[in-house]
C-alpha positions in Angstrom: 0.0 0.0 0.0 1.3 3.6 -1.2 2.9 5.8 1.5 0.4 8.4 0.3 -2.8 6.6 1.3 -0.8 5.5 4.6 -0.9 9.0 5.8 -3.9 9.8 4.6 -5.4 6.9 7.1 -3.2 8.3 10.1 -4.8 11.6 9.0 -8.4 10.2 8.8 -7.7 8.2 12.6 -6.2 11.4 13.6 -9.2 13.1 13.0 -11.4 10.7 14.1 -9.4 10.7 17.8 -10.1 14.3 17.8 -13.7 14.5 17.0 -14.2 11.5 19.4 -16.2 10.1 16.6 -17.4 6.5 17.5 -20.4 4.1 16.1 -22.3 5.2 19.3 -25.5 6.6 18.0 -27.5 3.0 16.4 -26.4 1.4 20.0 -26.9 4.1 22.2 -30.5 4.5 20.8 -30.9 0.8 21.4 -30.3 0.7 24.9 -32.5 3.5 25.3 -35.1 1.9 23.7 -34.6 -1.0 25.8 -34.1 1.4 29.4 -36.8 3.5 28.5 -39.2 0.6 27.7 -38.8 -1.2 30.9 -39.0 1.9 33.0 -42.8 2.8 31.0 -43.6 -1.1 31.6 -42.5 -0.7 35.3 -44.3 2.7 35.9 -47.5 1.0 34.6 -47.5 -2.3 36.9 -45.8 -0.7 40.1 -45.7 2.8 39.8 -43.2 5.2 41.4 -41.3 2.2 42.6 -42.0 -0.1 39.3 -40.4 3.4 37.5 -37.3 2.9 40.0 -37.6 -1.6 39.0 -37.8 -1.0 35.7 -35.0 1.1 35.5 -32.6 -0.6 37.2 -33.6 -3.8 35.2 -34.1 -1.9 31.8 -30.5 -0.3 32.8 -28.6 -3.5 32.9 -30.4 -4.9 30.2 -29.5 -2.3 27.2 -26.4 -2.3 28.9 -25.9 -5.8 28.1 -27.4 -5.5 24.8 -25.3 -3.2 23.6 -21.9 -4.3 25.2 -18.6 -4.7 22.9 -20.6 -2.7 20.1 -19.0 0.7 20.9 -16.0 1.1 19.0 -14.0 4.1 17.9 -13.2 4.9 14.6 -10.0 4.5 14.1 -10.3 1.1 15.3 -13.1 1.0 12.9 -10.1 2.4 9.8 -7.2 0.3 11.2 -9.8 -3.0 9.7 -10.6 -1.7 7.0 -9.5 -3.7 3.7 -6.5 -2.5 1.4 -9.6 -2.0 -1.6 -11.4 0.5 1.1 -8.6 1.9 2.0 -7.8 3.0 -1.4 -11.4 4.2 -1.6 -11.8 6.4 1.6 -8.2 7.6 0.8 -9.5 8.7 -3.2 -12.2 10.4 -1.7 -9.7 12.9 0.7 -7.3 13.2 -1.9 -10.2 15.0 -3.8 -10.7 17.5 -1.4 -7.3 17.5 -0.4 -6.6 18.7 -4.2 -3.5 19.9 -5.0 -2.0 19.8 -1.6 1.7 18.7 -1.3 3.4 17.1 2.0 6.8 14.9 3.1 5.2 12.8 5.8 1.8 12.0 7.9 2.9 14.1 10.4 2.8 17.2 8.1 -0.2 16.4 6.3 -1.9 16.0 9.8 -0.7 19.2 11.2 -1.5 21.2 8.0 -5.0 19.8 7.8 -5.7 20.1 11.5 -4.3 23.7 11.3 -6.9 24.7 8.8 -10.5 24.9 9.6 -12.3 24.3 6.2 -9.6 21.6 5.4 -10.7 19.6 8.4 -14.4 20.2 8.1 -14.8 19.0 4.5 -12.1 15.5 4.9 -14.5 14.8 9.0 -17.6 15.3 6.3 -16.0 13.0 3.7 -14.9 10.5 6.7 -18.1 10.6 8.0 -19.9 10.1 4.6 -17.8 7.3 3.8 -18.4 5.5 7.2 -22.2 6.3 7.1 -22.4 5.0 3.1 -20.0 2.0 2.6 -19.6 0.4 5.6 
């Protein structure tokens, strides 16, 4: 795999780290499905103490549903296949244009020093994430 698309996946990780960005939204709305549902249920059969059951038992239970599924995204770009690598990384380079750099390091510094750099590659990171895997 080139050096170029290398550093653009430090840069993409990079970015990711320092948005916090994580698959957290699908599983987080799960549990809370799940909390929120048992804590209605127990309201309804027990009242204010079925409220205080059914959230302690819808608690655990999303929390159980939903454990191990958290994962950040550079975990998430370190996994990805050489083929979507080389996609994720096409998609940067186009925004990226005709930007020149020596090493990840610079790359990340000069993107992460410029505000509308770093807006539009976290929109192409997120777009990718969000369509193709």
């Amino acid at each position: 795999m080139g050096t170029r698309v290398d550093d653009i996946m430090r840069l993409c990780c990079e970015i990711s780290a320092h948005y916090e960005i994580t698959d957290v939204v699908k599983n987080s709305a799960k549990g809370a499905l799940v909390a929120g549902g048992s804590v209605f249920v127990g309201g309804l059969l027990g009242g204010p103490l079925g409220i205080f059951v059914g959230g302690v038992i819808g608690g655990l239970l999303g929390s159980w549903l939903t454990r191990g599924q958290f994962r950040p995204l550079p975990q998430i770009l370190r996994e990805l296949s050489p083929a979507q690598r080389q996609k994720l990384s096409e998609d940067i380079m186009a925004i990226l244009g005709n930007v020149k750099w020596k090493d990840a390091a610079k790359l990340v510094a000069m993107v992460m020093s410029s505000h509308v750099l770093r807006k539009k590659v976290k929109a192409a990171l997120l777009n990718y994430v969000n369509n193709k895997l």
